[in-house]
C-alpha positions as CSV (number, residue, x, y, z in Angstrom):
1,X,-14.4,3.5,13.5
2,X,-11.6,2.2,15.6
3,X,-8.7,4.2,15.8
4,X,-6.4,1.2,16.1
5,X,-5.1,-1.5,13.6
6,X,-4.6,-5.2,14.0
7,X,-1.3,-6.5,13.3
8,X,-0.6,-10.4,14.2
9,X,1.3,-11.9,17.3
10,X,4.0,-15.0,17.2
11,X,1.6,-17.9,15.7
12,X,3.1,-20.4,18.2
13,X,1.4,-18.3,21.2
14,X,-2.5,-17.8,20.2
15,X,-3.4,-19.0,17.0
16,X,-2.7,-18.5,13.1
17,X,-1.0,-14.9,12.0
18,X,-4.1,-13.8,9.9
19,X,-1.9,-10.4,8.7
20,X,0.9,-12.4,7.1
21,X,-0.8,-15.8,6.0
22,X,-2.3,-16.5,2.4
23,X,-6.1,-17.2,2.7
24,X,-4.5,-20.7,1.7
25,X,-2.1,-20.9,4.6
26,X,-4.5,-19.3,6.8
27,X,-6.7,-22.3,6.3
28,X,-4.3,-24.9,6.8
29,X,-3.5,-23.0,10.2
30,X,-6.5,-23.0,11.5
31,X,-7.4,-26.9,10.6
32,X,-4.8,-27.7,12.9
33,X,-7.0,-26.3,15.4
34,X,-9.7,-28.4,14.3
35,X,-11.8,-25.3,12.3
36,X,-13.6,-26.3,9.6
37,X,-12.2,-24.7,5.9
38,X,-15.5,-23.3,5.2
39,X,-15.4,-20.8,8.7
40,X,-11.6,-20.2,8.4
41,X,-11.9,-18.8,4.5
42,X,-15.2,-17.2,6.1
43,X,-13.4,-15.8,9.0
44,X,-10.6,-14.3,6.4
45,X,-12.5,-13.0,3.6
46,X,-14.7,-10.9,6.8
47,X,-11.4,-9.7,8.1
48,X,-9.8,-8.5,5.1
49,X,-13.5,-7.3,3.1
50,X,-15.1,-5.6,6.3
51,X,-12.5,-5.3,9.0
52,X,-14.3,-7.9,10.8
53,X,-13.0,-10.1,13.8
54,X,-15.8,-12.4,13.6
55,X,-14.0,-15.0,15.7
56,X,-11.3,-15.7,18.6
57,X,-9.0,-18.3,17.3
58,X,-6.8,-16.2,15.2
59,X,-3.6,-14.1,17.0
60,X,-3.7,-10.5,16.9
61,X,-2.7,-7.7,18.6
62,X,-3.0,-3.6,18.2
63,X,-1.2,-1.4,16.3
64,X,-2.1,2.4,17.8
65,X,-3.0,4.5,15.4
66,X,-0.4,7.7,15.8
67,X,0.0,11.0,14.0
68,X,-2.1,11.7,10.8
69,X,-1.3,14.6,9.0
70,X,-3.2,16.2,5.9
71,X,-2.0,18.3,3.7
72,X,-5.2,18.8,1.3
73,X,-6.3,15.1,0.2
74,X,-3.0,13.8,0.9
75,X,-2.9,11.7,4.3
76,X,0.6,11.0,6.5
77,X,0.1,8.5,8.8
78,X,1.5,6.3,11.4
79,X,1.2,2.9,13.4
80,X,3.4,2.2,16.6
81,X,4.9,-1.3,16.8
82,X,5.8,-3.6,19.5
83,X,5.6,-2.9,23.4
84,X,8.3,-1.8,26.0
85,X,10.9,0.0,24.6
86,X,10.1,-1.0,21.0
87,X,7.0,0.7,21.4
88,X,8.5,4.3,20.2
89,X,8.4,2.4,16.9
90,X,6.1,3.5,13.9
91,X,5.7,2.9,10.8
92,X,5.0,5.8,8.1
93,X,2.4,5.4,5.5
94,X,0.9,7.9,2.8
95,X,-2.1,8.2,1.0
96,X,-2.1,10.2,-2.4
97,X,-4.9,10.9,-4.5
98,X,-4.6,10.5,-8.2
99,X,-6.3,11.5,-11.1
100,X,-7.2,7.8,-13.4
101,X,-6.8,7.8,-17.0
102,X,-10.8,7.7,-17.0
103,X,-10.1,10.8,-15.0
104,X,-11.8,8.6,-12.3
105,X,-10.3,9.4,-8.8
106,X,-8.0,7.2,-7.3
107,X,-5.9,6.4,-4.0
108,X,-2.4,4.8,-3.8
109,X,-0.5,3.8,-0.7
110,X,2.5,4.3,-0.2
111,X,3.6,2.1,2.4
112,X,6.9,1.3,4.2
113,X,9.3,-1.9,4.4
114,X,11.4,-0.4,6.9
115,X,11.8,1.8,9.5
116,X,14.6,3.9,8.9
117,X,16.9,2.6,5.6
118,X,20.8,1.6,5.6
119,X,21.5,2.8,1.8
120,X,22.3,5.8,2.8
121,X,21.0,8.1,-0.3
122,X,22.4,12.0,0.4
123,X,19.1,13.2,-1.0
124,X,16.6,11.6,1.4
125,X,15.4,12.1,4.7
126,X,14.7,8.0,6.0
127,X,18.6,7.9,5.2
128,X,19.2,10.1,7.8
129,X,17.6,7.4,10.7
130,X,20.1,5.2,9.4
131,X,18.5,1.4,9.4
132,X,16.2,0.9,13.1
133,X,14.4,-2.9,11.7
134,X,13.0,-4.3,9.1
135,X,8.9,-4.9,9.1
136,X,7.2,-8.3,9.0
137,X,5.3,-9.2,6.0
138,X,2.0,-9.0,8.7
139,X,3.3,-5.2,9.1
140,X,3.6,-4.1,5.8
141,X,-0.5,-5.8,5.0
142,X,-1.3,-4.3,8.4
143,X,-1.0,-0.5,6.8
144,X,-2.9,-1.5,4.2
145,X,-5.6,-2.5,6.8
146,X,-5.0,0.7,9.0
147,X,-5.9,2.9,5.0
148,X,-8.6,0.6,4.3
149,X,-10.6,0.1,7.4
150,X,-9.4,2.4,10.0
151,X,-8.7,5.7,7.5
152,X,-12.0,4.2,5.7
153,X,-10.1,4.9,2.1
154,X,-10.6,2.9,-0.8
155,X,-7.1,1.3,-2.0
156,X,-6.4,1.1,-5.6
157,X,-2.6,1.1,-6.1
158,X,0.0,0.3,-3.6
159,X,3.6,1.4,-4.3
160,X,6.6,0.6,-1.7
161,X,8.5,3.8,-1.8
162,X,8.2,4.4,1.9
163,X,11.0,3.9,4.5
164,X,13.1,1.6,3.9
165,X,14.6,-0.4,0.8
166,X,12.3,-3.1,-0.2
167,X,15.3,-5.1,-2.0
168,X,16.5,-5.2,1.6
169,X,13.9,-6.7,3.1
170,X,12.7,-8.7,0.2
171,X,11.4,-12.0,1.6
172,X,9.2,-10.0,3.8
173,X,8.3,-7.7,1.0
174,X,7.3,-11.3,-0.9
175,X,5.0,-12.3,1.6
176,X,3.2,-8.9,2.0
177,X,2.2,-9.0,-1.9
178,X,1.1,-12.6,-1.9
179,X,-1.5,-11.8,0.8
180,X,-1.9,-8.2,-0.4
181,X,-2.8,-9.9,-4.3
182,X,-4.8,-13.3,-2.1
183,X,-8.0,-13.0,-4.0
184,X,-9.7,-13.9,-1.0
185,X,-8.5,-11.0,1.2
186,X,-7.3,-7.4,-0.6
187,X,-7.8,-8.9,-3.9
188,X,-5.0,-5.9,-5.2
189,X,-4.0,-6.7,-8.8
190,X,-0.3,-7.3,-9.2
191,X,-0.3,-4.3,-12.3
192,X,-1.7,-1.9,-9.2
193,X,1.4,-2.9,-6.9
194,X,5.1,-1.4,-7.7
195,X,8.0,-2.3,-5.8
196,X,11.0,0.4,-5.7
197,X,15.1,0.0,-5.4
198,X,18.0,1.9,-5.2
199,X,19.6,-0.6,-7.1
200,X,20.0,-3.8,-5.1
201,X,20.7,-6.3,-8.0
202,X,20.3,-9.3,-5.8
203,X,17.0,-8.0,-5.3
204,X,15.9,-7.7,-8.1
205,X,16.6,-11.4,-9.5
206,X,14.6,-12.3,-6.4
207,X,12.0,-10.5,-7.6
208,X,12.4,-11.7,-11.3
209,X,11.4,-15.2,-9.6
210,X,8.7,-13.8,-8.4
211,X,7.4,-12.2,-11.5
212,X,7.6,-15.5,-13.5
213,X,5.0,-17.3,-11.3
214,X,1.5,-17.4,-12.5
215,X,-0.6,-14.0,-10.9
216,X,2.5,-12.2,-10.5
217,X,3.7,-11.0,-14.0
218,X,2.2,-7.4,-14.3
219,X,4.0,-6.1,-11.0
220,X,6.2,-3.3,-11.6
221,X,9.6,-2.5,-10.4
222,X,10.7,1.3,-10.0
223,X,14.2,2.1,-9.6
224,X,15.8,5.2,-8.5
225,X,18.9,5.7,-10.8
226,X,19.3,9.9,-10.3
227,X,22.3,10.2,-12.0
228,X,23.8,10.0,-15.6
229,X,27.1,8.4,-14.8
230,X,29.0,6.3,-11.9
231,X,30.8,9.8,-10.6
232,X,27.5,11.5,-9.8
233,X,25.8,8.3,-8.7
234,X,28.5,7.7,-6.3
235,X,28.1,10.8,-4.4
236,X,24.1,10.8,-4.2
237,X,23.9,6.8,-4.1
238,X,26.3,4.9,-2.1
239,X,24.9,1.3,-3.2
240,X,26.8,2.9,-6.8
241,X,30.4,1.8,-5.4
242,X,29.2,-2.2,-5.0
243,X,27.1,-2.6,-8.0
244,X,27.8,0.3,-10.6
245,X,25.3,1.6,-13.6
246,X,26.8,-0.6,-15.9
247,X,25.9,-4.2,-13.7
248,X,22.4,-2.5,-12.8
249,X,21.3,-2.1,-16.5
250,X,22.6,-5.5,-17.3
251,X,20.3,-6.8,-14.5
252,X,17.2,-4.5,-15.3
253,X,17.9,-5.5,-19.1
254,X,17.3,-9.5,-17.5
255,X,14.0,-8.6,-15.9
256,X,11.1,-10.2,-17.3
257,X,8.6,-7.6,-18.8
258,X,5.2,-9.5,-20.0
259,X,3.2,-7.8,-22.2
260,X,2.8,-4.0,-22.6
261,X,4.6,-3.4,-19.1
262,X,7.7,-1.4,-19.0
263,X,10.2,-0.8,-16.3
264,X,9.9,2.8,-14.0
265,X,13.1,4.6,-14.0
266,X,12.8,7.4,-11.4
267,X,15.0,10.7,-11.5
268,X,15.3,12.9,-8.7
269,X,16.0,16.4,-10.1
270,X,18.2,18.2,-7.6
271,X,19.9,21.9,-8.5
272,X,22.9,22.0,-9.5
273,X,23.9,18.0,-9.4
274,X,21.9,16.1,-11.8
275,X,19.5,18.9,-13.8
276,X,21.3,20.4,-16.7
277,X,20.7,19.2,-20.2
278,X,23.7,17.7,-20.9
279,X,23.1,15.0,-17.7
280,X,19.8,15.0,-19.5
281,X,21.5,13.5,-22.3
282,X,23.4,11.0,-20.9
283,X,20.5,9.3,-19.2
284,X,18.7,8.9,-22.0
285,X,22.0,7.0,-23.5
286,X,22.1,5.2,-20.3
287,X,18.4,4.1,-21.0
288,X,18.5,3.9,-24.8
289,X,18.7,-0.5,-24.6
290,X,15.8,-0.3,-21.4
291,X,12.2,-0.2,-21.8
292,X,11.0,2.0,-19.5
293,X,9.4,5.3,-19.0
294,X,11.5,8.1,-16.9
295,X,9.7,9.6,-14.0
296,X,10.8,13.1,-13.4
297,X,10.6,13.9,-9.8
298,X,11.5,17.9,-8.7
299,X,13.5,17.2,-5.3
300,X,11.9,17.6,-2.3
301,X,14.2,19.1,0.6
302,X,14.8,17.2,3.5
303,X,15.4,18.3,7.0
304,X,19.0,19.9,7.0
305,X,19.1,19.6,2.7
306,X,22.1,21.1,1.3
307,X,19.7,21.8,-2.1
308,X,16.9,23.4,-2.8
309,X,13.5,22.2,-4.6
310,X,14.5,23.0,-8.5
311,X,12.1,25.5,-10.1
312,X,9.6,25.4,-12.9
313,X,11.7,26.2,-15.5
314,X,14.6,23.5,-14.5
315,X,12.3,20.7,-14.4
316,X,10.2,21.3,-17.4
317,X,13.4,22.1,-19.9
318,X,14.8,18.3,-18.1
319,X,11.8,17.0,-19.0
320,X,11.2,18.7,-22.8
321,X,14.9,17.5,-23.7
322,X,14.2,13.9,-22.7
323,X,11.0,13.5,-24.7
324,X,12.5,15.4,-27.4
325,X,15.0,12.3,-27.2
326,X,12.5,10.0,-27.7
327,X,12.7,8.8,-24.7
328,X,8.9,8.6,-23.1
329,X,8.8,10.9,-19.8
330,X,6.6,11.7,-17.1
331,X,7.0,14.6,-14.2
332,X,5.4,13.0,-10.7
333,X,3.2,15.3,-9.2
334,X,4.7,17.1,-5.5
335,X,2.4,15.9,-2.6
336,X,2.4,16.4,0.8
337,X,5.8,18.4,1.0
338,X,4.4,20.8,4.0
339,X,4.0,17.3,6.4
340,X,7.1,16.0,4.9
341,X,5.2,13.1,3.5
342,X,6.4,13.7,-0.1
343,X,9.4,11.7,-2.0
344,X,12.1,11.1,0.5
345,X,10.9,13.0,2.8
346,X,9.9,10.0,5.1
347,X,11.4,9.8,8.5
348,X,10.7,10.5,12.5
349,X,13.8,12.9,13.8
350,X,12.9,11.8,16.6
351,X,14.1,8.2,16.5
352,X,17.3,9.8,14.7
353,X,17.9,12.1,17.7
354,X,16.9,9.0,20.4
355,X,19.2,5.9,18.4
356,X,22.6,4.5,20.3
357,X,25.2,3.3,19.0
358,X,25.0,-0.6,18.1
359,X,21.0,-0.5,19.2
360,X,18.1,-1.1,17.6
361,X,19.6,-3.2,14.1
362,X,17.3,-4.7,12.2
363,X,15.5,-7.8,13.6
């Protein structure tokens, strides 16, 4: 299998962008260059089913396959970008195994927006690079094509919690799903995709639009609150001082929820800041007017942390006091800490160490 993964070129230059189009803009693309709807849908449905580049009208270009590192059925993995001096660019993916309710086993992706991330969150190592760009919508599919066809994994959930805030990028984030849900390429169910903030509220109403279109109102939205109360969310959590807990729940409480779906509130546990009971029970009064389910998640060090990882016994009091609340709580599994591919652990020192001043912003 190649070890390389297509990502599209500037459409003006060779073609339609096949990475970033809708099988329905893909079509319209291509008619302009006189190809017939029946071979362009052909042509996309080969691309995104079997990998297959079964013509030469369409623009791409190659994205190198870079490091993979394993850590028992847990893949890290990375694709370069761009040429020149771009080209020390990557983008950091992970694959995680899960266990299905059918106890069937599954892979989500967890895929990046961003490389690097301008929030600034103490806890997490992509903070660290501060912001390099944003990706394209074509970049963002394009990992999903490097998992599926290069990797050879089967797909079945695809959660943006890599680099980056996807708030930040949102447009771009947008596009990714509609191609990533295009029935005629991944075919991904919007209840298998999540999209995760620190809290951009502007963001999120974007994404509310998003949700009320037809095929789009099962996706879930993660956010990563951390913190009982503004003082502690501050200090973790930057975004905090521009749009505090209070405006945050008032926006989550706006969010359409259809059906059985319920929002995903995610808690980092770190020692000593956030962990004892009585923070315990303040986010569960911070989440009594929410529906949602809490995700406990036991911190994973970063490069440089000031905390530890918590221990057993922190995390599962935490967790036995919330559900003893009522409030419905679930402890994520730790994954590919040893190849810093779990929970915040995202991040290339290198590009930290390398960055100038006032270079390399986001495009």
């Amino acid at each position: 299998m190649s070890s390389k993964a297509p990502v599209s070129t500037n459409p003006d230059e060779s073609g339609p962008a096949i990475l970033g189009m809708t099988s329905e803009a893909f079509v319209e693309a291509s008619a302009t260059l006189g190809i017939p709807k029946v071979d362009a849908l052909s042509a996309y449905r080969a691309f995104y089913r079997q990998g297959s580049i079964t013509n030469d009208w369409f623009a791409l270009e190659e994205m190198p396959m870079g490091r993979r590192e394993i850590e028992g059925e847990t893949i890290k993995f990375t694709l370069g970008l761009g040429a020149g001096p771009e080209r020390r660019h990557e983008t950091e993916s992970v694959l995680i195994p899960m266990q299905g309710r059918s106890g069937r086993r599954t892979r989500t992706l967890c895929v990046s927006s961003q490389i690097g991330c301008a929030m600034g969150c103490k806890f997490c190592e992509t903070a660290q690079m501060g912001l390099v760009r944003n990706l394209s919508s074509a970049q963002i599919v394009a990992q999903w094509f490097a998992a599926r066809h290069v990797l050879g994994e089967e797909v079945n959930n695809i959660v943006f919690m890599g680099m980056g805030e996807p708030m930040d990028n949102i447009e771009e984030v947008i596009g990714a799903i509609r191609v990533l849900t295009d029935h005629n390429g991944p075919s991904i169910a919007s209840s298998r995709i999540t999209i995760s903030t620190v809290g951009r509220i502007d963001g999120i109403r974007r994404l509310s639009k998003l949700v009320a279109e037809d095929g789009f109102h099962r996706l879930n939205l993660a956010i990563s609150v951390n913190a009982p109360d503004d003082g502690i969310r501050n200090a973790l959590m930057p975004i905090n001082r521009a749009m505090n807990m209070d405006a945050l729940r008032e926006a989550l409480q706006a969010f359409p929820l259809h059906g059985g779906s319920a929002l995903l509130i995610e808690y980092v546990l770190i020692p000593g800041v956030n962990d004892s009971l009585e923070h315990c029970d303040r986010l569960c009064e911070w989440l009594e007017p929410l529906r949602c389910s809490l995700n406990v998640i036991p911190y994973n060090p970063r490069r440089d942390s000031p905390w530890p990882a918590p221990d057993e016994v922190s995390v599962d009091t935490f967790i036995r006091r919330a559900t003893a609340r009522g409030q419905f709580t679930k402890r994520r599994g730790t994954k590919g800490r040893d190849v810093m591919a779990a929970c915040g652990q995202l991040g290339n020192p290198e590009i930290r160490r390398k960055r100038r001043p006032g270079r390399d912003r986001a495009s």
